[in-house]
C-alpha positions in Angstrom: 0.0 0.0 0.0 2.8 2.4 0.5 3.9 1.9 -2.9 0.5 3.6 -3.8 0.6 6.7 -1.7 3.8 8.0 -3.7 1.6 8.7 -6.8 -1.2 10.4 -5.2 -1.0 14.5 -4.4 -1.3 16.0 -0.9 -4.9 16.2 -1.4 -5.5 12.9 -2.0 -3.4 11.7 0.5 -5.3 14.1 2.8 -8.9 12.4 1.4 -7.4 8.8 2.5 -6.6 10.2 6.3 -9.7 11.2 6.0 -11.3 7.9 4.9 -8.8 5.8 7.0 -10.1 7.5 10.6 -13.9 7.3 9.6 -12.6 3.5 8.9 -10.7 3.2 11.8 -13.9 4.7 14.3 -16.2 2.3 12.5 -13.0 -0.7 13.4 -13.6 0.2 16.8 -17.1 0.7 17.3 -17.6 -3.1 16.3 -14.7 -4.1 18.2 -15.8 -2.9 21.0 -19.8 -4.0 20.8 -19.0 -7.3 19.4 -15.4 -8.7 21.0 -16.8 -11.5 23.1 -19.2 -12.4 20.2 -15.9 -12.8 18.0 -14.0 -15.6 17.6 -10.2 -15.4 19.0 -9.0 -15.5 15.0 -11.4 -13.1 13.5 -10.7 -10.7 16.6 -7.0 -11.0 16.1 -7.4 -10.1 12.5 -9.2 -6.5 13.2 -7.2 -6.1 15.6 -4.3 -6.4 13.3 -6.3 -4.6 10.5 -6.1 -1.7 13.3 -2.9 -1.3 13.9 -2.3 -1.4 10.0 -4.7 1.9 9.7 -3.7 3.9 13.0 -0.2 3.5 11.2 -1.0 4.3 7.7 -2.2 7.0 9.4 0.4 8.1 11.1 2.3 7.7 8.2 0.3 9.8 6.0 0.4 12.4 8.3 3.9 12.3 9.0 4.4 13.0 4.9 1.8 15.9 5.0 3.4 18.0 7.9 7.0 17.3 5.8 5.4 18.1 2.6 4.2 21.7 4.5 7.2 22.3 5.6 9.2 21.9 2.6 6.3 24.4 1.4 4.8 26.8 3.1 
């Protein structure tokens, strides 16, 4: 997925953030309503799914603010 972020603008990058939080909130809402309903696997998986997202995140992020900087 990195790969893919190189050849999108600021913009769009900011559009994903975007996407990846409202994403992320959903993640947790279910987590946290359905996590003795899911099985040990399939919990594991979002889990992992949501670490994945709060670091493309954080990633994303991390390239805007140096994109900003390099100009203002």
């Amino acid at each position: 997925m990195r790969k893919l972020y190189e050849y999108i603008s600021v913009e769009q990058k900011k559009e994903v953030v975007k996407q990846l939080k409202q994403s992320l909130e959903q993640l947790n809402d279910e987590l946290s309503k359905n996590e003795k309903v899911l099985s040990p696997f399939v919990n594991e998986l979002l889990l992992d799914a949501k670490d994945k997202w709060t670091l493309e995140i954080e990633e994303l992020e991390l390239e805007k603010k140096n994109h900003d900087k390099k100009h203002p």
